[in-house]
C-alpha distance (Angstrom), angle and dihedral (degrees) to the residues before:
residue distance angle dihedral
X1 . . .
X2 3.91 . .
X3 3.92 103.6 .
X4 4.15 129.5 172.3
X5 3.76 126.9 -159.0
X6 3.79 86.9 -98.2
X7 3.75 99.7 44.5
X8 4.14 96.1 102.7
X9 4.40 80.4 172.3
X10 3.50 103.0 58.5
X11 4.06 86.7 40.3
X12 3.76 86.4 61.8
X13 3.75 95.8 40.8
X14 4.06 79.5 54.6
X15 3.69 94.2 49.5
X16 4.20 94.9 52.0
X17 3.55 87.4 45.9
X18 3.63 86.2 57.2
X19 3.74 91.7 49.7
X20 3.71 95.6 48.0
X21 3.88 86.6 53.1
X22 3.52 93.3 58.7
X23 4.20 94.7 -105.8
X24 3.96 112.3 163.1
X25 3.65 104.0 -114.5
X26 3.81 88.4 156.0
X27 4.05 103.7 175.0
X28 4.18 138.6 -2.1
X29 3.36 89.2 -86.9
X30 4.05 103.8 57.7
X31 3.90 75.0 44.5
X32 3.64 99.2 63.9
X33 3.55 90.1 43.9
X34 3.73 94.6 51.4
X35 4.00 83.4 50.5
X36 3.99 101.1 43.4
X37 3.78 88.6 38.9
X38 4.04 86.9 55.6
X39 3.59 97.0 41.4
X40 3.84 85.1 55.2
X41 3.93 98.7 47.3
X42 3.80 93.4 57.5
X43 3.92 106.4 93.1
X44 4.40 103.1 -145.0
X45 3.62 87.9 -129.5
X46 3.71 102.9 67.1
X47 3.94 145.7 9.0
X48 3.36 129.3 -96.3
X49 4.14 118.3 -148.9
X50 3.79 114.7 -159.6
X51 3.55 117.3 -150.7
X52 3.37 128.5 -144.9
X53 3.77 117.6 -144.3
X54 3.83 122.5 -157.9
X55 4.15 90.9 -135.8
X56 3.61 98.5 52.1
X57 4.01 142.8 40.8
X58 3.57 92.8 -106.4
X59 3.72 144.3 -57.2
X60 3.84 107.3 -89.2
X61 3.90 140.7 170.0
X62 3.72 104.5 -91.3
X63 4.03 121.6 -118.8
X64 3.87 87.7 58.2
X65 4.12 114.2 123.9
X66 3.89 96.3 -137.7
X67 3.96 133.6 51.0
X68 3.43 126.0 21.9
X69 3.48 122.6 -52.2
X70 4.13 149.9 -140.5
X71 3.35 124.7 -179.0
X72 3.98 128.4 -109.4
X73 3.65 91.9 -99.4
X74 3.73 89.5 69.5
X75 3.95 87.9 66.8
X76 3.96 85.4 43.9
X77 3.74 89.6 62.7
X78 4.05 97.4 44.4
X79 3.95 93.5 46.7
X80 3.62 109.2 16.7
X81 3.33 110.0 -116.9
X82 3.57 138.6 84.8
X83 4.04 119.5 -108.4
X84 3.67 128.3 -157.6
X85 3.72 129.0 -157.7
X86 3.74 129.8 -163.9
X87 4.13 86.3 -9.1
X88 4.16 92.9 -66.9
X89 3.68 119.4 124.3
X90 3.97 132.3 -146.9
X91 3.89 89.5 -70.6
X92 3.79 88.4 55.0
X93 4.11 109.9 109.2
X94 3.82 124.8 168.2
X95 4.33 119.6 -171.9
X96 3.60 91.7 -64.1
X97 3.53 96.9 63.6
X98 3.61 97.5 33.9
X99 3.85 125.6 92.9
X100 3.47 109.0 -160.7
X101 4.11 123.4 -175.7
X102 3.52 146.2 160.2
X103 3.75 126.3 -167.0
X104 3.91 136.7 178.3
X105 3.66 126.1 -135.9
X106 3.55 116.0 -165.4
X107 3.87 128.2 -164.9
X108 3.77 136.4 -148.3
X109 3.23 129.6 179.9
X110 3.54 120.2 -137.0
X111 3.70 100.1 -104.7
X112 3.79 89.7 41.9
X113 3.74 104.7 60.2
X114 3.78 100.1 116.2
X115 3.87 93.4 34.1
X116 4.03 97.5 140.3
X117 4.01 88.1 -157.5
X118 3.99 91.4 62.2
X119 3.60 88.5 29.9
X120 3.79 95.9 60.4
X121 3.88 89.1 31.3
X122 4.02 98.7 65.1
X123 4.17 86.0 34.4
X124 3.81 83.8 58.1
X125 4.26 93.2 48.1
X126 4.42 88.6 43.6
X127 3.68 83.7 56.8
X128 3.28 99.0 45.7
X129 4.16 97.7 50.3
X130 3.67 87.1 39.8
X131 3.92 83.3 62.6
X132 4.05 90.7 34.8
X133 3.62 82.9 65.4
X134 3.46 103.6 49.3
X135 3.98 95.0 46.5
X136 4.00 79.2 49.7
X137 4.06 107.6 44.6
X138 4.13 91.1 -174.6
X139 3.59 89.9 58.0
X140 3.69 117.6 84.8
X141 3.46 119.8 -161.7
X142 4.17 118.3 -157.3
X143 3.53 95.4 -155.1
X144 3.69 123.5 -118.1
X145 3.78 125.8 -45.3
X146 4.03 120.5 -159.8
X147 3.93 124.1 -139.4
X148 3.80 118.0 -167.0
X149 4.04 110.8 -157.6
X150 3.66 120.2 -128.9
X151 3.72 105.2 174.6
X152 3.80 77.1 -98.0
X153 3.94 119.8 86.7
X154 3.91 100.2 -157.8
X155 3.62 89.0 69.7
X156 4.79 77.1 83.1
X157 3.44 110.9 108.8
X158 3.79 91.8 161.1
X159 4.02 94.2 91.0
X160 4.21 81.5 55.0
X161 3.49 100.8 56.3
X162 3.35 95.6 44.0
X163 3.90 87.8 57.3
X164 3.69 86.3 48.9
X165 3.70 98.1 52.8
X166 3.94 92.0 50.5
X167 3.81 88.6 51.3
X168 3.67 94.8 47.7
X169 3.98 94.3 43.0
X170 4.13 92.8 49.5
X171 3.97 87.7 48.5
X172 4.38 86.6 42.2
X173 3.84 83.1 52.1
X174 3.74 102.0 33.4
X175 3.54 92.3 -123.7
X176 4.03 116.8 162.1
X177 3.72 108.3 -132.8
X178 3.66 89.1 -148.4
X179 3.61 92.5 63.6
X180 4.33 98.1 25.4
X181 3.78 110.4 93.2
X182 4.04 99.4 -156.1
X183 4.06 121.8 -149.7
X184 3.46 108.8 -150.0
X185 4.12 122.3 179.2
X186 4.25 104.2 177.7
X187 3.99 104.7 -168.8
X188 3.66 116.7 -158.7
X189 3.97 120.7 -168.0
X190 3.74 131.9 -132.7
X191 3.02 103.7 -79.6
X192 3.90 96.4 51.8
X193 4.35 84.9 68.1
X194 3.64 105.5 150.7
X195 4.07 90.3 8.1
X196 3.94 103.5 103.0
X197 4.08 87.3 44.3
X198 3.39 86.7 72.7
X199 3.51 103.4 33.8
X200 4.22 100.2 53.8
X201 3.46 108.8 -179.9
X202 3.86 112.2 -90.8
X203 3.90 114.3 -90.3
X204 4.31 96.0 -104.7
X205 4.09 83.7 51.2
X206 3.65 87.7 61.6
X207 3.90 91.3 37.0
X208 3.43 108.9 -112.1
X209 3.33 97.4 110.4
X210 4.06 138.8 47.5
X211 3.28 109.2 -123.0
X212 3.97 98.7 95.0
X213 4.02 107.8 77.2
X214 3.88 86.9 9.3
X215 3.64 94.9 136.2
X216 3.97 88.4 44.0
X217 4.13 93.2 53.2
X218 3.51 122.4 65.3
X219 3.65 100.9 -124.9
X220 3.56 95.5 5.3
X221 3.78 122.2 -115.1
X222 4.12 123.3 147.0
X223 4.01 120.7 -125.9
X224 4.08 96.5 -103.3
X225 3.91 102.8 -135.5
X226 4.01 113.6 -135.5
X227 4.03 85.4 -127.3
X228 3.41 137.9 38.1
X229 4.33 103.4 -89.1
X230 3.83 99.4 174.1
X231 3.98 129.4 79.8
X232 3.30 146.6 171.4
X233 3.70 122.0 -161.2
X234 3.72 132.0 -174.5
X235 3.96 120.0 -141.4
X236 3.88 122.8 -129.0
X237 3.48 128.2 -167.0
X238 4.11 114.3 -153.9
X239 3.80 89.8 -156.9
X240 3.32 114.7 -163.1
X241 3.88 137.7 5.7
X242 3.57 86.3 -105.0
X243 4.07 104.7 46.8
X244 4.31 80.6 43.5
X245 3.72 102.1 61.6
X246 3.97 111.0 120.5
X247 4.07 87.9 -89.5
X248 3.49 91.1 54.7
X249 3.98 110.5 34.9
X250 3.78 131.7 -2.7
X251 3.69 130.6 162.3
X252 3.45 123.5 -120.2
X253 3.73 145.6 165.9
X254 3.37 103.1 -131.1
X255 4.21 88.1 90.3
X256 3.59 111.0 47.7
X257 3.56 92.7 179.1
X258 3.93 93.8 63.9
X259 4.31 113.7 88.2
X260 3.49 98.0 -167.5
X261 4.37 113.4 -154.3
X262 3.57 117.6 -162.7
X263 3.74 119.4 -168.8
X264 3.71 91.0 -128.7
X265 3.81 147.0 57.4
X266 3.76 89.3 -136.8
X267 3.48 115.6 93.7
X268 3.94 134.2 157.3
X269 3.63 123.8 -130.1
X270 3.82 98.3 -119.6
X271 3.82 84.8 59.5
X272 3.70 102.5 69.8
X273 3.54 113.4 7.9
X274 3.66 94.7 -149.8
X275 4.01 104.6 -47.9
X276 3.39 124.1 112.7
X277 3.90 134.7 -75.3
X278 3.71 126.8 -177.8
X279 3.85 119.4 -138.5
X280 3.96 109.5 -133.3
X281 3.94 106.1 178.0
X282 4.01 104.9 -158.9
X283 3.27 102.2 -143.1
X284 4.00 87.3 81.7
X285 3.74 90.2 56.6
X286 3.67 85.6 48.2
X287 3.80 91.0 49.1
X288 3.55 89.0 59.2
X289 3.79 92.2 54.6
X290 3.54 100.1 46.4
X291 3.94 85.9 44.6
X292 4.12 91.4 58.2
X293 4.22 84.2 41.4
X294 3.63 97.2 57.2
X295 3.73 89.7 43.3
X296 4.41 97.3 54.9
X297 3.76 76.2 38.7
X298 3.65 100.0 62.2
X299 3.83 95.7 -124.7
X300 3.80 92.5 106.1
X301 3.41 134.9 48.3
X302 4.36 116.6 -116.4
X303 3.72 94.0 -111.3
X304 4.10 93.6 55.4
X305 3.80 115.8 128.3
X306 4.32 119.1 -166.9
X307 4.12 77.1 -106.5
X308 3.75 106.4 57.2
X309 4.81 85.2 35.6
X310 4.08 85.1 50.3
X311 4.14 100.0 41.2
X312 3.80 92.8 56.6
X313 4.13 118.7 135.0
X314 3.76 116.0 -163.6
X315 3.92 112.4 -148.2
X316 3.78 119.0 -120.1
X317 3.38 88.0 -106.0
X318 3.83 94.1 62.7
X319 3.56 92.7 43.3
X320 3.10 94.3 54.0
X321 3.98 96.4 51.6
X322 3.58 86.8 44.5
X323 4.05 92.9 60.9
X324 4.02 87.1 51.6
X325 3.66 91.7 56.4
X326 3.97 95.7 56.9
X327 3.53 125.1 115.6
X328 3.67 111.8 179.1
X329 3.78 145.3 26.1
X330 3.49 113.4 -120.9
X331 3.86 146.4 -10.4
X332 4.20 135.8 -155.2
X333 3.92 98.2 -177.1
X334 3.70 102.6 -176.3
X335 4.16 136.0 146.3
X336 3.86 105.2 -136.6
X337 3.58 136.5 -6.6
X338 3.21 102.5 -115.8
X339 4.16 126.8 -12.6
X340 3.91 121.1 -171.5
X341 4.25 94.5 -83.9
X342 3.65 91.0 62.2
X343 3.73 124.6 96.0
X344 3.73 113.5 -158.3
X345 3.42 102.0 -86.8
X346 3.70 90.6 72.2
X347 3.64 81.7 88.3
X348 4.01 103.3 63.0
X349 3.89 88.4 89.9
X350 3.82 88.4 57.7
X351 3.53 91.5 49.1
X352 3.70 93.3 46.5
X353 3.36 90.2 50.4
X354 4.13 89.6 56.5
X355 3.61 91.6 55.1
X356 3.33 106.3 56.6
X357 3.96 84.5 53.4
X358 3.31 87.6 53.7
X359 3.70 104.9 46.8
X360 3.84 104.3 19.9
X361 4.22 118.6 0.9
X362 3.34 148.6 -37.0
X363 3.65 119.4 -62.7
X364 4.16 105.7 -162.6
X365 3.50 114.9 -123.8
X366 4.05 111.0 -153.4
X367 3.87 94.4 -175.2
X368 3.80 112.8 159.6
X369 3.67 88.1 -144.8
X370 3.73 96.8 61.7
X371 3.69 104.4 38.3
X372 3.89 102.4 -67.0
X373 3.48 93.8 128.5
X374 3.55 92.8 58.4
X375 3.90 87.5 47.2
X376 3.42 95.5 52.4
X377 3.92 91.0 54.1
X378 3.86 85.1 47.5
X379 3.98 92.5 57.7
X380 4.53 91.5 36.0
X381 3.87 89.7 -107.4
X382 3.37 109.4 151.9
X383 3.81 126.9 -145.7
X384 4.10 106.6 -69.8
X385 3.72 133.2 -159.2
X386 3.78 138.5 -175.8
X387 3.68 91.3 -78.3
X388 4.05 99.6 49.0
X389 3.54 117.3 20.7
X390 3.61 94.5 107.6
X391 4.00 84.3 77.9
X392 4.23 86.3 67.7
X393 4.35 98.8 46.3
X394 4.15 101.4 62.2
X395 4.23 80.6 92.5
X396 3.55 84.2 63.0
X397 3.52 131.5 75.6
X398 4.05 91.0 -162.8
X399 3.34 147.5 31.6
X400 3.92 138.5 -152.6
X401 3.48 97.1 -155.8
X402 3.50 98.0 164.4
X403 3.84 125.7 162.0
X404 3.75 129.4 -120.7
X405 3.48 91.0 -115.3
X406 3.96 125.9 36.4
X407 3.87 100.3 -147.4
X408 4.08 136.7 122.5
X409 3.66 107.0 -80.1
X410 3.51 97.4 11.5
X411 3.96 97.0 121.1
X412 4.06 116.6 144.6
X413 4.28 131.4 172.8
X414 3.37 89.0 -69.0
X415 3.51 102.3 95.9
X416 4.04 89.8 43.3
X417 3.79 97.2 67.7
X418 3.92 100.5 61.2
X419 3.92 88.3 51.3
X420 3.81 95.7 45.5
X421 3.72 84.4 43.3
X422 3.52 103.5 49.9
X423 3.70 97.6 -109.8
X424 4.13 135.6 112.1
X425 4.04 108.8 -106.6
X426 4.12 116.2 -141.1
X427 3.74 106.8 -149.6
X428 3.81 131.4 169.4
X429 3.85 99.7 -162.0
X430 3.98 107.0 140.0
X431 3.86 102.9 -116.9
X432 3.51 104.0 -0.7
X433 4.21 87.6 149.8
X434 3.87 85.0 79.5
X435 3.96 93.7 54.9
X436 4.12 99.8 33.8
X437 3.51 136.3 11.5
X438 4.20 97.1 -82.4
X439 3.92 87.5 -159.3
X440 3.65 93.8 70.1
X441 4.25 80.1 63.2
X442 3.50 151.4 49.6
X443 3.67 101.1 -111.5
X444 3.46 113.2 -165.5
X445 4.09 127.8 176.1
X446 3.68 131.9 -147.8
X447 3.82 118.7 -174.7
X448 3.68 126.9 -115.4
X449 3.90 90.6 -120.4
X450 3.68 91.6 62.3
X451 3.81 91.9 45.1
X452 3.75 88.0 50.7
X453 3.76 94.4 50.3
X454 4.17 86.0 64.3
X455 3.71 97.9 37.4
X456 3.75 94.1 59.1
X457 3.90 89.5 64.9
X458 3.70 96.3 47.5
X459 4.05 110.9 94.5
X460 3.85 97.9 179.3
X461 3.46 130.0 -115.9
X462 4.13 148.2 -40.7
X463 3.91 108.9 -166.2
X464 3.94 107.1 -48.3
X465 3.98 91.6 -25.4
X466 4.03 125.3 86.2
X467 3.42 131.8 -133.1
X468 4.05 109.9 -130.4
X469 4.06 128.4 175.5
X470 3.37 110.1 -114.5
X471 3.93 110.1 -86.5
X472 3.69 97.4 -135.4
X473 3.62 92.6 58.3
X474 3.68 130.9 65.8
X475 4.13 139.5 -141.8
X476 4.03 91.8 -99.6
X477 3.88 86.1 57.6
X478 3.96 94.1 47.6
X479 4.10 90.7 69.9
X480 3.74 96.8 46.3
X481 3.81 108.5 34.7
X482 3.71 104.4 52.4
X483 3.44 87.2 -179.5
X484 3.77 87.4 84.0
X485 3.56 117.8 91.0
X486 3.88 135.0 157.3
X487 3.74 123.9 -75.8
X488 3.98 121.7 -140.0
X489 4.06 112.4 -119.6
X490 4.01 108.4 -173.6
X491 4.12 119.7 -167.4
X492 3.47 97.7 -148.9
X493 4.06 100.9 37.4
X494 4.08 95.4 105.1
X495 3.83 91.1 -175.6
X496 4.13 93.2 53.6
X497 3.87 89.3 50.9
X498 3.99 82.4 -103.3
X499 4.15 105.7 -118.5
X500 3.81 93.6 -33.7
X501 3.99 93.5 124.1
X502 3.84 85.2 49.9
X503 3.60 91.6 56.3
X504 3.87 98.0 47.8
X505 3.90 90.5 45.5
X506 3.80 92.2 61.3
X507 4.16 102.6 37.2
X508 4.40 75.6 53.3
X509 3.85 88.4 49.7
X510 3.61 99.9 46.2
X511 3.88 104.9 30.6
X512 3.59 97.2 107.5
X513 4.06 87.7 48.4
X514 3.52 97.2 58.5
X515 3.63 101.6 34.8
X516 3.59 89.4 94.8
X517 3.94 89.5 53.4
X518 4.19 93.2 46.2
X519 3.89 83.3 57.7
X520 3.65 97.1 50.6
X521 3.55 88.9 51.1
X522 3.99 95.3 48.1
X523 3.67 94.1 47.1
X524 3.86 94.7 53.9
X525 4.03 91.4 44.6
X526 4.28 78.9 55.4
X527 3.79 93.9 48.3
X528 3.78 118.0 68.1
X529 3.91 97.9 -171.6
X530 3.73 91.9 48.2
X531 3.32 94.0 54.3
X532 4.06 90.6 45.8
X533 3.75 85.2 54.6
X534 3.47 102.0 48.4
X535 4.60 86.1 50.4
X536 3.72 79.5 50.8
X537 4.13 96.5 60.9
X538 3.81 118.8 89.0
X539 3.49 121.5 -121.9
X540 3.82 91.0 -119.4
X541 4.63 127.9 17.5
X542 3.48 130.6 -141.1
X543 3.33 95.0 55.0
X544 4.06 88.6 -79.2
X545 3.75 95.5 -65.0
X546 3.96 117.0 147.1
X547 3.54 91.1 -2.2
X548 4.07 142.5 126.2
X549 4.47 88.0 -84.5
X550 3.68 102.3 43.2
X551 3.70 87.6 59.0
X552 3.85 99.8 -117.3
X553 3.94 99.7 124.2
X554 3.55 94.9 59.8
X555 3.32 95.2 39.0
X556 3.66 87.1 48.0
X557 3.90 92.0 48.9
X558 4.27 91.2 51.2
X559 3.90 88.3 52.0
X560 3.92 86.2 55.7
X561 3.65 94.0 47.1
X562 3.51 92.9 45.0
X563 3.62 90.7 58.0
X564 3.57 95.0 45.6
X565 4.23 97.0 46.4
X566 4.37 72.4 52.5
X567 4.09 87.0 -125.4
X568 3.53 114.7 -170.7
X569 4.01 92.5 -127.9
X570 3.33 89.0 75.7
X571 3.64 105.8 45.8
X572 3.21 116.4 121.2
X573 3.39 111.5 22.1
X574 3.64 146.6 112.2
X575 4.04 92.4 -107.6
X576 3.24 100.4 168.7
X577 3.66 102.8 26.4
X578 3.47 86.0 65.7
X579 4.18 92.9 52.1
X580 3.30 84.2 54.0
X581 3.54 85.3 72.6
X582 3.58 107.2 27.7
X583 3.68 110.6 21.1
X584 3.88 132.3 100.5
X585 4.38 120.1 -42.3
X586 3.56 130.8 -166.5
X587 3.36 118.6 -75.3
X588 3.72 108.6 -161.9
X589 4.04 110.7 19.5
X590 3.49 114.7 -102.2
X591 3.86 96.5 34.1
X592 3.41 105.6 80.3
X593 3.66 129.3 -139.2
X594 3.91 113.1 -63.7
């Protein structure tokens, strides 16, 4: 079909052909464009004869969002000369002639195949870039591929099947390779550290050479990218407070290809020095493994998802039979009193859970190191971990389920056990309304002063014993009397009086703080419908939507990383127009969204 820049006919004969052909002119507006865009293209001087090729939609000036697409250098070839639409040259691609994916490689070792931690950890990240991709529609995500560790590292196929999804989506699509500029983003997990290093991706993955699209190109030959467009990056998880302090773990952008995770929101300056950090709270990875218990246990059904387990309403009715079948007051269920990751204020629920002894009842303590295991046995509990000890607390009507660290973001399993159990959870996270629905809790708040007060006596740890100031003293005497030096409290030395003087020195120090928490607690135990109404709340509203479980925080938190590491795969788009939409909401109202 001859056409001319001023030949408005054969432009619509053009545009019905593309119709008939099946070519996504979706509305008037991608319409216009397709017209003003060919009315532009066609030089005055000549005419330009578009072929129609049996194997594709039809041959059309790339840089147009419908149809299938070559690139201006294809006219360059058949008329010698170079043309130039809307003021982009050859290297110029918009979506259609961008292939942008992100794919997850997780490793095992050998001996670690059916660990449920790294299990329920790489379940939690497919999730999450399953959601990444729908919040993003131009990012494709493969879908997770698994690499068991030998000691040998050919035995990673995950590099190939990413190269064999690309090839088989640009021939799906009918993309050229010559003239598609792929975005890939490969993420490895922790345990693959050191594992991509050694396994670069092969030269045509990173398009320098022309084996990727081959049999789609006549000749071969990939479109060479002016900047690098593919990456792999290898997770890392800080851990605790403890294993992130700046000995331990610090962010930095001298490796681009590290995203760093840190279990909580608080972070100190000399940690990061301004590049990025994603948040990962555990308890969704701990979700996931209590989700895949329950199921081999029988207490779920196959099809159940950390959304539908967490979003859960009990009638009144079942409440209220619930609060007839308890036996007990309150539970702390913990293993030690302190180990070498905790900071001090691992101890508030220990405190808390002397105070309301003190001024109301007895809380049980089941602590292995002072008889709990022998407890347990006594009340047929069986031995619990962080994926089933919600089968041990429906006794109880509460909980402490206190972290080891009181900070924003810092939420673990804790606080999923006394709903799954039928009980009410007492936590002490700062803002855990944004993350969970707070109403399903006793939320109580201690501030950071008070914490600091503690911490500043607490001088870490020899073996299994800490190292405390001594409690009659205080920090003005530590600089002048050198004479002062710390004194070694060990939980399970009988004969010392183990940490006991530890534990009375912080339920003194924080009394007044948690006051307000012991009466919360008491006044719910006193009032029956309160109680029924808090055993009434789901763990999690709005039905689980753009929330921790459905995978939308995380995936949230990658977009934002990606944007700030300036990754190609993002380019381009409306990021945060588009998480305006689709990204995190507030849980319980008056929070906000985190």
């Amino acid at each position: 079909i001859p056409i001319t820049n001023k030949s408005a006919q054969s432009i619509n004969i053009i545009d019905n052909s593309m119709a008939q052909l099946g070519a996504r002119s979706r509305d008037i507006q991608a319409k216009q464009q397709f017209q003003n865009k060919m009315k532009r293209c066609c030089h005055p001087s000549f005419q330009v004869w578009f072929v129609i090729v049996s194997s594709m939609t039809c041959a059309i000036v790339a840089n147009i969002r419908f149809g299938n697409l070559i690139s201006s250098n294809f006219f360059a070839k058949q008329f010698g000369q170079q043309l130039k639409f809307d003021g982009k040259d050859e290297n110029s691609n918009d979506d259609a002639t961008i292939l942008r994916v992100i794919s997850l490689c997780a490793c095992y070792p050998t001996e670690n195949t059916k660990n449920m931690d790294l299990i329920s950890y790489d379940a939690v990240l497919d999730i999450s870039l399953r959601r990444l991709a729908t919040i993003v529609p131009a990012i494709t995500y493969t879908g997770m591929y698994r690499i068991e560790q030998n000691g040998s590292l050919s035995s990673s196929s995950c590099e190939d099947q990413v190269e064999q999804f690309m090839s088989q989506r640009l021939s799906e699509q009918s993309l050229k390779a010559t003239n598609t500029t792929t975005y890939l983003e490969m993420i490895y997990t922790q345990p693959c550290s050191g594992w991509y290093q050694q396994r670069p991706l092969k030269e045509e993955m990173a398009g320098k050479n022309h084996s990727l699209g081959g049999s789609l190109v006549s000749g071969g030959g990939l479109h060479i990218p002016p900047k690098r467009t593919h990456f792999q990056r290898h997770i890392l998880d800080w851990g605790e407070i403890f294993q992130s302090n700046a000995k331990k773990r610090r962010c930095s952008n001298d490796d681009p290809n590290v995203i760093n995770m840190y279990r909580s929101r608080k972070i100190e300056q000399h940690q990061f020095d301004g590049c990025a950090i994603i948040h990962h709270p555990t308890v969704i990875r701990w979700a996931e493994a209590i989700r895949q218990y329950r199921i081999e246990k029988g207490d779920s059904p196959n099809h159940e998802t950390m959304v539908s387990m967490l979003t859960k309403r009990r009638t009144r009715e079942e409440a209220e039979q619930i609060l007839k079948s308890k036996k007990h007051f309150c539970v702390l269920i913990t293993r030690t009193t302190m180990t070498p990751r905790y900071q001090a204020d691992g101890l508030v629920r220990h405190a808390l859970r002397r105070l309301l002894g003190k001024r109301y009842k007895e809380c049980l303590g089941l602590q292995a190191w002072q008889g709990g295991a022998q407890l347990m046995k006594e009340m047929n509990m069986t031995k619990t971990g962080p994926d089933n000890t919600y089968e041990i607390q429906d006794a109880f009507k509460f909980v402490i389920t206190m972290a080891n660290e009181q900070s924003e973001g810092y939420l673990v399993e804790k606080t999923i056990h006394p709903y799954l159990a039928g009980s009410v959870g007492i936590t002490a996270t700062p803002g855990a309304g944004k993350y969970i629905n707070a109403d399903a809790l006793v939320s109580c708040s201690i501030p950071e002063a008070d914490l600091a007060k503690v911490q500043q006596y607490y001088r870490g740890s020899v073996d299994k014993a800490f190292l405390w100031m001594p409690f009659n003293t205080t920090p003005d005497m530590w600089t002048t009397e050198k004479n002062i030096q710390p004194i070694v409290h060990d939980p399970y030395n009988d004969k010392a009086g183990r940490d006991e003087a530890v534990l009375e020195f912080v339920t003194e120090q924080w009394e007044e703080a948690l006051t307000p928490c012991v009466d919360k607690i008491v006044a719910l135990d006193k009032d029956d419908d309160a109680y029924v109404k808090k055993l009434m709340q789901p763990y999690i509203l709005n039905e689980g939507l753009r929330s921790l479980f459905d995978g939308t925080y995380i995936a949230t938190s990658l977009l934002h990383w990606y944007l700030v590491m300036g990754s190609p795969i993002v380019q381009g788009l409306q990021i945060e127009k588009l998480l305006a939409t689709e990204g995190m909401v507030e849980q319980t109202e008056g929070c906000g969204a985190p």
